[in-house]
Residue, then its C-alpha position, 0 to 999 in steps of 0.5 A: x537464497x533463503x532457506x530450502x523451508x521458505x521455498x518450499x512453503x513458497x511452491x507448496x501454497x502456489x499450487x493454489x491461485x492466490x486469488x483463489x486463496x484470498x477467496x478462500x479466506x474472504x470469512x476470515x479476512x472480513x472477521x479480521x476487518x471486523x475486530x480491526x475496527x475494534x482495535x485500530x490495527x490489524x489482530x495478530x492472529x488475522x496477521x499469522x493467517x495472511x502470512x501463512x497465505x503469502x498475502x506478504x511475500x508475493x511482491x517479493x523475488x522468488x529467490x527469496x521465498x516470493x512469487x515475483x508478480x509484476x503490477x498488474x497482479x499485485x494490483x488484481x490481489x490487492x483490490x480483491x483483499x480490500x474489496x472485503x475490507x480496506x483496512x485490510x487490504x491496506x494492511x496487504x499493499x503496505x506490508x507487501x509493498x514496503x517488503x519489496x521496497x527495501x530490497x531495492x538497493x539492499x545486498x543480496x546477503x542483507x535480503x536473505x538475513x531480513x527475509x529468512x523467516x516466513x512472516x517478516x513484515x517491515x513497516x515504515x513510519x515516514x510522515x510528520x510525527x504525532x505530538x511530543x517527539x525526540x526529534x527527527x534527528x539522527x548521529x554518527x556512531x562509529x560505524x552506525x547511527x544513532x536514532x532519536x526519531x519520531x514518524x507517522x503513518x506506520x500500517x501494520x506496525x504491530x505486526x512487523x518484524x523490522x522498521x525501515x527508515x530512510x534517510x532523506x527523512x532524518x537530519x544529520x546532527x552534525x551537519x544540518x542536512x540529510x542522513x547519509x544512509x537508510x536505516x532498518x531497526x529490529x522489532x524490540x528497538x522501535x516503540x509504537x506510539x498509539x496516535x491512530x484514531x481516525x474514522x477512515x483505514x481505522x483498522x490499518x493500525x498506521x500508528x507513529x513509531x518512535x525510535x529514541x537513541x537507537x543504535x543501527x549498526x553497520x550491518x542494518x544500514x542502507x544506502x541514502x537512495x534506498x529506494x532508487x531503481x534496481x540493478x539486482x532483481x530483474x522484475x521491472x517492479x523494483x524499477x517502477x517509480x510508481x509501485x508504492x503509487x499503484x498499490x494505493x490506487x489498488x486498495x481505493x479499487x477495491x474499496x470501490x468494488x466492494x461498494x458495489x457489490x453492497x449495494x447491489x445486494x441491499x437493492x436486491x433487498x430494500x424497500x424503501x420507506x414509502x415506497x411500494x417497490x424495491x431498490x432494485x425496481x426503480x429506474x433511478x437505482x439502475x442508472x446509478x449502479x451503471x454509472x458506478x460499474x463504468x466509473x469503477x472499470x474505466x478507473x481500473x482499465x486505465x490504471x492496469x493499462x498504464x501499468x503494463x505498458x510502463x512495465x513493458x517500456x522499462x523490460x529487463x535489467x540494464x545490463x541485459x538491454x533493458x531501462x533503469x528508469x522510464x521515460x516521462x512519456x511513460x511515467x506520467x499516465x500511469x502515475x496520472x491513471x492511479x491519482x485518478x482511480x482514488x478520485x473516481x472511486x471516492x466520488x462513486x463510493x460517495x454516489x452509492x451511500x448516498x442513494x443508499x439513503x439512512x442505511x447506508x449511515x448505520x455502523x452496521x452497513x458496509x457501505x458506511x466503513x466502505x464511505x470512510x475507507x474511500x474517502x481515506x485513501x483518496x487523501x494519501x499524499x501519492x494519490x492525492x487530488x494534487x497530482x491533477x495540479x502537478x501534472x497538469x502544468x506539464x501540459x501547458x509547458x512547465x517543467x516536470x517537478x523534480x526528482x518527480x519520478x523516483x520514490x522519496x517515501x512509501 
């Protein structure tokens, strides 16, 4: 259990709907969307306010200063932040999301350590590394490892307390093959490394960190399988192979709806050159913001729904009757349902620019950051335009990739 002081700030802030207070925050995350252009990540000050709110901890067991929310609420908050800005929002799922993750098979002591401090934020950087790198190797030191290792895609990494680093991504210089652990390393021990300069999440700051003959000691080590089922919290989230999949598709959600909430308000607005009406007035632009509103909600039903019904097929922990991994039947539409949503929301976010005409080109319309962002998250390998491939082979006969249902990466 983590100090009475969490708890209390925990039970003091959901006096207040958190969706509410995201609303209350929408000047301040849009200013922090704004300046995060500017810098490429997240500023630290936007950081310490998101915190303050909770956006980081809600994911998180209540026995550990959480809220314990299940899918389809982390869903809803995760869309209504990127819905204001998707660097943002993906600075949300990802800090939210890896926080939860690593708790999965961590100790219960471990999990109080990492997660007495109100703010703590983990980042992970897992992908292929940026340039010159050490390495991706890792040895026996005593009873630790020594790191000499390089990876990619760490969002939010400037504003996290630890790096968590799994096994399966490192080499044992002994042996060849994988390490046999997980590793966390204490911010003062990772190294950013400035690699991030892309047009799309601009603002997520998702840089490469670098770890150069670093010490873990015992004590921080995780098993192999960090990210394997749960068999100690009971929200059947830290059992969803799909959790680090859903919270992707949230942020292309909310990406999507705040496109259409953009362009509905330059409708209301423009006259178009040449033209005597508004944007609003013409029969062309009305078919098209419902076209976009039915793509958007039946891309979000159908995530939601699959979500709950995989959340309800897995129920409590085994040992109180429940599964500790779901069935295929189960598995594949929600995982299906979140590719999909990326997809669909790219193409209508694509749809609105374009009939936006040169506004929606300017620096300064946010249906231009918004194009980027979609087009960004769509490309993330868990949501990608290959799981309708991989997918799609099992229902003409082929077996189901393996080692397809459990999470091998954030």
């Amino acid at each position: 259990m983590v100090r009475d002081e969490i708890l209390k700030r925990r039970d003091e802030i959901e006096k207040t709907p958190i969706l509410e207070r995201i609303e209350a925050m929408k000047d301040t995350l849009a200013a922090a969307g704004d300046e995060a252009q500017e810098l490429r990540h997240l500023p630290a000050w936007a950081s310490k306010e998101m915190a303050a709110q909770g956006l980081y901890r809600f994911a998180l067991p209540r026995e550990l200063g959480g809220e314990d929310l299940r899918a389809r609420e982390q869903i809803e908050i995760l869309e209504a932040v990127a819905a204001i800005d998707g660097s943002v929002g993906w600075c949300v799922q990802i800090s939210s999301e890896i926080n939860a993750l690593v708790i999965r098979r961590m100790s219960r002591e471990f999990a109080t350590e990492i997660f007495n401090e109100w703010d703590t934020v983990v980042c992970s950087g897992h992908g292929p590394a940026n340039g010159p790198n050490p390495g991706r190797l890792a040895r026996r030191d005593g009873d630790g490892w020594r790191l000499n290792y390089q990876g990619s895609f760490a969002s939010n990494c400037h504003n996290a307390n630890w790096n968590y680093l799994m096994g399966p991504m490192v080499n044992d210089e002994a042996t060849g093959e994988p390490a046999q652990a997980s590793f966390m390393v204490p911010r003062g021990e990772f190294e950013i490394i400035d690699t991030w300069d892309t047009a799309g999440m601009r603002g997520s700051g998702s840089q490469d960190v670098l770890m150069a003959d670093c010490y873990v000691p015992p004590e921080h080590l995780l098993p192999f399988r960090s990210l394997a089922p749960s068999e100690t919290w009971s929200n059947p989230t830290y059992r969803n192979p799909t959790h680090a999949v859903y919270n992707k598709a949230a942020v292309a959600l909310g990406v999507c709806r705040g496109a259409i909430d953009s362009f509905i308000e330059l409708a209301t607005e423009k006259t178009p050159w040449g033209l005597v009406s508004k944007l609003k007035d013409q029969a062309q632009i009305q078919y098209r913001i419902g076209e976009a509103q039915a793509q958007y909600l039946s891309a979000r039903t159908y995530v939601l729904d699959t979500q709950d019904r995989l959340e309800a097929h897995m129920g409590p922990l085994p040992a109180d009757g429940g599964r500790l991994a779901p069935e295929w039947e189960y598995f594949w539409p929600a995982l299906l349902a979140c590719a999909h949503a990326a997809q669909s929301c790219r193409e209508v976010v694509s749809m609105l620019n374009n009939t936006a005409g040169t506004t929606g080109s300017r620096m300064d319309s946010p249906l231009e950051r918004k194009l980027r962002d979609a087009h960004q998250s769509a490309t993330h390998a868990l949501i990608s335009y290959r799981h309708y491939e991989e997918l799609g082979k099992t229902f003409v006969g082929h077996e189901q990739p393996p080692g397809y249902m459990e999470l091998t990466r954030a």
